[in-house]
N, C-alpha and C positions, 0 to 999 in steps of 0.2 A: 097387673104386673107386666112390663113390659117383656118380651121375651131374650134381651141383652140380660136383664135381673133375674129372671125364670132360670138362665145359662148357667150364672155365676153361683145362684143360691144354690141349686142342684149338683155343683160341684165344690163346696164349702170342705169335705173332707180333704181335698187336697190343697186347699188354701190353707185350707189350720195347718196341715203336715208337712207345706214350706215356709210357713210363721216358725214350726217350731224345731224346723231342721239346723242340725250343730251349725251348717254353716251361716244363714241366719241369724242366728242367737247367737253366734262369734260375732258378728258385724253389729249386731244390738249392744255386745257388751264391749265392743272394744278389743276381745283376747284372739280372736281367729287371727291365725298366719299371718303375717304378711305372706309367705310365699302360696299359700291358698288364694288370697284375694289376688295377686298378681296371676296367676294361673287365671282365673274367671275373670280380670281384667282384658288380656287376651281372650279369651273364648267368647266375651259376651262383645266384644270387638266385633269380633268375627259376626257372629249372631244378629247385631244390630247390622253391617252391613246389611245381610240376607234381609231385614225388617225393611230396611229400605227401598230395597228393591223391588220385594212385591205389593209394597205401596204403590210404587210406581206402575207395576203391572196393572194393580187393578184400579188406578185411577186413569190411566190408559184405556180399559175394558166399561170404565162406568157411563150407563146412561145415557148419562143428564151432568149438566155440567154442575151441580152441587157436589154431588158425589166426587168427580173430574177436582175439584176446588179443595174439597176436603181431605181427601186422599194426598195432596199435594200439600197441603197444611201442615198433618202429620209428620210428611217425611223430613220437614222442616226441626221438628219435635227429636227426632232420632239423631237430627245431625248436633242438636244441643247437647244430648246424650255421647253421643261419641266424643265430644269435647269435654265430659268429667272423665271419663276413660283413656283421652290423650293426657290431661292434667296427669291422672294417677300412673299412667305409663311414662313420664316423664322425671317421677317423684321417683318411683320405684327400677327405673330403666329397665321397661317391658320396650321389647321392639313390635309394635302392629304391626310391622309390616310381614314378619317371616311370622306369623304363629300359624298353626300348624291344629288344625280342629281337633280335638277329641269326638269321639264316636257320638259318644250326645249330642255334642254340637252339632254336627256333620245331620243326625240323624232329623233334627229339631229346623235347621235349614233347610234340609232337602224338602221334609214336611210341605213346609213352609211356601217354597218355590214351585213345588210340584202344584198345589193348591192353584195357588194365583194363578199359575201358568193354564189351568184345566176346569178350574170350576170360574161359575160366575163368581160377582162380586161382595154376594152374600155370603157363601162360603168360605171366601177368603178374610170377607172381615169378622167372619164367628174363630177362624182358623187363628185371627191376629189379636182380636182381643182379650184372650186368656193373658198373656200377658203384659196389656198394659194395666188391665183392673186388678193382678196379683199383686205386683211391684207400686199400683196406688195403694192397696189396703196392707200390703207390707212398709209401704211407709208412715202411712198412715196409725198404724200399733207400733212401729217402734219410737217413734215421737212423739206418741201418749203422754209421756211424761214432761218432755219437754226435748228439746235437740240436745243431745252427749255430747259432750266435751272430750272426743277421743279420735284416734285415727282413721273412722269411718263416719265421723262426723256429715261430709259433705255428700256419702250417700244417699242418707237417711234425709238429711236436709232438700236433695234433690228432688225422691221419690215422697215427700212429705209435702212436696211446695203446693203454693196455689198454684203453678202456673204449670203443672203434672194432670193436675186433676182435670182441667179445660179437656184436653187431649183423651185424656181416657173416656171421657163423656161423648169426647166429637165420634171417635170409632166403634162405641157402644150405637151411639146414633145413627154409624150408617149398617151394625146389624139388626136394628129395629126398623130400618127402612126398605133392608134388600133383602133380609133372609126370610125365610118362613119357616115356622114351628112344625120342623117335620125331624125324623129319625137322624137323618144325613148330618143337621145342624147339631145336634149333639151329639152326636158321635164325634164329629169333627173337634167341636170344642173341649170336649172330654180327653181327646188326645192331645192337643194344645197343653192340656194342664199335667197331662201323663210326662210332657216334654218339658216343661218349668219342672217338676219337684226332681225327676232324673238330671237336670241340666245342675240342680245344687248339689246331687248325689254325686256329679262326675267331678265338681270341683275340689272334694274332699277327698274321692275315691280315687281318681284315675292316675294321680302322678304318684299316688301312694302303692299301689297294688295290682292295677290293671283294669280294679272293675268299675266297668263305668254307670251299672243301672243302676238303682234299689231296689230289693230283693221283695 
């Protein structure tokens, strides 16, 4: 078993618990908000910047120019991404440009950057692939059936493609090459997935009530 699949398997409780979180399952069936999805429109905006960036940090930091190559591929990968998020920001008139982080967010970026910015390149990419392997196996289950015919159609479409999964493989591949199976790397990734199931918590929670965790 590789120690990228060692990572993932050992934190399956929190993939099941954002498979099966309402906001999720609004996007599986069609009935979530639009003004929830336009919220997490914005926030994962935001977010995906930050993903980008410390792509770039740590392909900066790597090596070997494989690593240097691949890291640069990715960021490629996010900038795709931010472009169904401009689409839906345009459908829905979300301004990216003034949003304004939620605590999750904020908390899930900083993560994120402080990572890149401090650890090697291993750590950063245990730290980045909680969430490309979620958002594959989340897309992955809710097009089980086939792609919906509904207004989150081009989600599910997205995070279900063939060309999602390349990617999620490439950054699994450089924590099977740079990390090592030690305490630091799961803990790191553990928190990674602590920061996915809170990140679906806040887009449900935070414009309603204030709370941004789950309890």
């Amino acid at each position: 078993m590789t120690l990228s699949h060692e990572l993932w398997v050992a934190n399956q409780d929190l993939g099941q618990a954002c498979l099966d979180h309402p906001f999720v399952q609004g996007i599986a069936d069609g009935t979530l908000e639009q003004s929830k999805f336009a919220y997490y429109v914005g926030q994962d905006a935001f977010f995906l910047e930050a993903f980008a960036r410390a792509y770039s940090i740590a392909a900066a930091k790597a090596p070997d120019w494989k690593g240097f190559h691949i890291f640069h591929n990715l960021v490629d990968g996010v900038l795709g991404e931010l472009q169904l998020h401009q689409n839906y920001a345009a459908k829905w008139g979300v301004n990216l440009h003034s949003v304004e982080p939620g605590a999750g967010t904020r908390r899930y970026t900083d993560f994120l950057l402080a990572t890149a910015w401090s650890s090697d390149i291993g750590i950063t990419a245990a730290a980045m692939s909680p969430c490309m392997r979620l958002y594959a196996f989340l897309g992955e289950q809710l097009a089980c059936n086939g792609i919906p015919h509904h207004q989150y159609a081009d989600w599910i479409r997205t995070y279900s493609s063939a060309d999602f999964q390349p990617l999620t493989q490439q950054l699994e591949s450089l924590v099977d090459h740079y990390a090592t199976n030690h305490a630091l790397v799961h803990s790191t990734y553990r928190y990674a997935m602590l920061c996915e199931r809170d990140f679906f918590c806040s887009c449900v929670e935070s414009w309603e009530s204030g709370l941004i965790f789950c309890k």
